[in-house]
N, C-alpha and C positions, 0 to 999 in steps of 0.2 A: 697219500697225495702230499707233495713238499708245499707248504704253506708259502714258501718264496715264489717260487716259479712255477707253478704248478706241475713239475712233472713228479713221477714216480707211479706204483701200484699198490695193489693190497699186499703184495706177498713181497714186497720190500729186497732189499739187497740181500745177495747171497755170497759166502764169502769164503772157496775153495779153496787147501794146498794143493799147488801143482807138483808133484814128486815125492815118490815113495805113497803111491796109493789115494785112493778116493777120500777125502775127506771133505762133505759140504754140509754147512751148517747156515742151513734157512733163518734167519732172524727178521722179524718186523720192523719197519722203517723205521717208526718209531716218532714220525710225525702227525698222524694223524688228516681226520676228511675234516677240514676247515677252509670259513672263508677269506680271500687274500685280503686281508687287512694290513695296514701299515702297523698299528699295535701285530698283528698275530706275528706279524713278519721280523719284528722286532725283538720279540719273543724267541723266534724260533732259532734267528743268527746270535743272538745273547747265551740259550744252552750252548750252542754249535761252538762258539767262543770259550766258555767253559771246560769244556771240553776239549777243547784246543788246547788248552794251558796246562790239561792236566798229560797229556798227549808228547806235550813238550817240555813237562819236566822231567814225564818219565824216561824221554827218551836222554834229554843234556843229561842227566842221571847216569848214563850207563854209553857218555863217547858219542852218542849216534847223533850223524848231521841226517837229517832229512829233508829234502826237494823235490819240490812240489811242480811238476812239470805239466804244464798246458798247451792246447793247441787244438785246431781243426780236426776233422778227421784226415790222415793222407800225409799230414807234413812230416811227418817222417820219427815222431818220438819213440819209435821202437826201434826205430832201427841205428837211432843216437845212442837209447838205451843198451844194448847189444854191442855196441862197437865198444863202449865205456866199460861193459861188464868186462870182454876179453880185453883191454889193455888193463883198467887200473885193478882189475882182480886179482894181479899178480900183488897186488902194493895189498890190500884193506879189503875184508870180507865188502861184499853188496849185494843187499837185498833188495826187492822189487815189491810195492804192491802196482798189481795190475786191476787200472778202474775201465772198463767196457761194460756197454747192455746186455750182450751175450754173450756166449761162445768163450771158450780159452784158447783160442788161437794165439795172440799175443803173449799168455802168457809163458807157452809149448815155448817159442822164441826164447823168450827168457831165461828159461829154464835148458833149453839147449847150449846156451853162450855161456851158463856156468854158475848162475845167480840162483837163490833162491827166492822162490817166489809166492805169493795167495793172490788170489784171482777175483775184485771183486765184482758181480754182476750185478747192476742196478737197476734191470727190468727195463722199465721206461723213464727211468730216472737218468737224469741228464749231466750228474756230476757226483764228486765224493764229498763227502761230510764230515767231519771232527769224530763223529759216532761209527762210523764205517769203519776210520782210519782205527782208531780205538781197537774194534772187533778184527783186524785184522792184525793188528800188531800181537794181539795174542794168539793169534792162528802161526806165524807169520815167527816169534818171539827171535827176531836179529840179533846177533851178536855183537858183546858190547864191540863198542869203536867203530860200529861198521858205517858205511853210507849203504841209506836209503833214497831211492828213487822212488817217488809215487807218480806214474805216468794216470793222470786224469782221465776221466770221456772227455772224448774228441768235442768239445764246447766252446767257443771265446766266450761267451757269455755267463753263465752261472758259476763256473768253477772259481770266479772274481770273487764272491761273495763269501765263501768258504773257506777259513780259515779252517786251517787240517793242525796244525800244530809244525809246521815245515819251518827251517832255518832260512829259503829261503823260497819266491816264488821265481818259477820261468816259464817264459811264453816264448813257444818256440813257432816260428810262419815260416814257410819256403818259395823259391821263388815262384813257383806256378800258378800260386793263390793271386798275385798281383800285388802291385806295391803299396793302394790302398787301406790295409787293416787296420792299421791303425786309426785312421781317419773311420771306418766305419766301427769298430770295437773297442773307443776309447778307455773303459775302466777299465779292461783288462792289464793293457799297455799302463794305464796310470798305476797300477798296484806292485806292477811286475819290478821284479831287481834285476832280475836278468831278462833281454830279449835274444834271443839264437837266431840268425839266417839262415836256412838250412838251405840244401841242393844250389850251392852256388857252380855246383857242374855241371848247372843247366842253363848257365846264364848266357851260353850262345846261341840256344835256342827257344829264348822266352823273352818277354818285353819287365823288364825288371830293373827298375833302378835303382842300388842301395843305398846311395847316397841319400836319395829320395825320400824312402824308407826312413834309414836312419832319423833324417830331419823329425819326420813327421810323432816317430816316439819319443824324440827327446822335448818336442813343446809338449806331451801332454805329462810326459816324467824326465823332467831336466837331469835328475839324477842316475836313471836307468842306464846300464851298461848295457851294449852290442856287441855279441860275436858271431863275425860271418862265417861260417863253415858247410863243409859236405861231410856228413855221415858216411858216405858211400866209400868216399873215395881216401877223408884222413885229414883231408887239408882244411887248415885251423881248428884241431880239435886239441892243440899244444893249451892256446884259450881256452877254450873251454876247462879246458882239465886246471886252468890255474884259477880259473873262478873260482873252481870247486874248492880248492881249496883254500881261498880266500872265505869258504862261507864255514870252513872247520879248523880245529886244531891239529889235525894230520893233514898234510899238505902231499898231493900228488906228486909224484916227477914227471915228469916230462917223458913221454913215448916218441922214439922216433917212428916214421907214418911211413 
């Protein structure tokens, strides 16, 4: 049971390669059955931190930017993820961990578009952890320079609290969700460096105002960056791709869409 939030199970995250054969390895959460305290809670984001730093020496160590990507279920982080792997894979190896409850569906995608990938399944657990990211980067072992993408569970809410050891955080919403998220999900939005718009292909058939939007993230993170784009279809993923490399020492080029 996660001491924060209380999700999670007995039988803890599991944490798969997808490609070249079976490999899963059942590990223990490794939080234990305790009650939510503000000391326990304290405690438990203090290892999680920890852990984070060692996560993110290892990886500045050896080139690798990793990002930390969040979002609901549905908005579309896979299939941001997949469009990114087939353009900038021609430039710089990329690696994927994949965070979901169940299933490697997500990850099968991933691993289709060219990336290499580990799968990690958190049961009832609602987000990743510095310790997860850990056990997977050794399953997972990226090459140096590469970018890494960690696509989260689908969560606004707990994946806030979790520092993974990431270069940087993104919160990605689309338009269908409504233009309010911010207003009801503020820490997310406050933590985030980057916010993504995603499916603005759909913005002539949904009530969506980005402008709106935007407003609403930048009072609660004056500093946060917005890019509006569609996965689907290409347009403003030039942005995106130059965040990316505003957040590493190998900078992307520019794909034409």
């Amino acid at each position: 049971m996660c001491a924060t939030c209380g999700c999670g199970d007995a039988t803890g995250p599991r944490v798969s390669v997808v490609a070249g054969g079976e490999h899963d390895h059942d590990h223990d959460h490794g939080h234990g059955h305790s009650d939510h305290t503000v000391i326990l809670e304290q405690q438990v984001l203090a290892k999680n931190d920890g852990i984070a730093v060692h996560n993110r020496e290892w990886m500045r160590g050896r080139g690798i930017t990793a990002l930390n990507i969040m979002s609901s279920p549905g908005a579309g982080k896979t299939t941001l993820l997949a469009r990114t792997i087939r353009e900038l894979g021609r430039q710089r190896p990329i690696a994927v961990i994949e965070g979901d409850q169940e299933t490697r569906l997500d990850a099968e995608r991933i691993r289709e578009a060219g990336a290499s990938v580990v799968q990690v399944n958190t049961g009832a657990g609602c987000h990743l952890d510095a310790e997860m990211i850990d056990r997977a980067l050794r399953a997972l072992d990226p090459a140096d320079e590469s970018l890494l993408l960690i696509e989260n569970v689908g969560n606004l809410v707990c994946p806030a609290l979790f520092d993974l050891g990431e270069e940087g955080k993104v919160v990605l919403i689309s338009t269908p969700e409504g233009v309010d998220k911010p207003k009801k999900y503020p820490h997310i939005f406050a933590v985030a460096d980057l916010v993504v718009i995603n499916k603005i292909d759909l913005l002539p058939y949904v009530e969506f105002d980005v402008d709106a939007c935007v407003a609403q993230a930048k009072i609660l993170n004056p500093a946060v960056r917005v890019v509006v784009l569609s996965a689907t279809t290409g347009e403003g993923m030039d942005e995106w791709y130059e965040w990316i490399g505003s957040r590493s020492a190998i900078s992307p080029v520019a794909v034409d869409n």
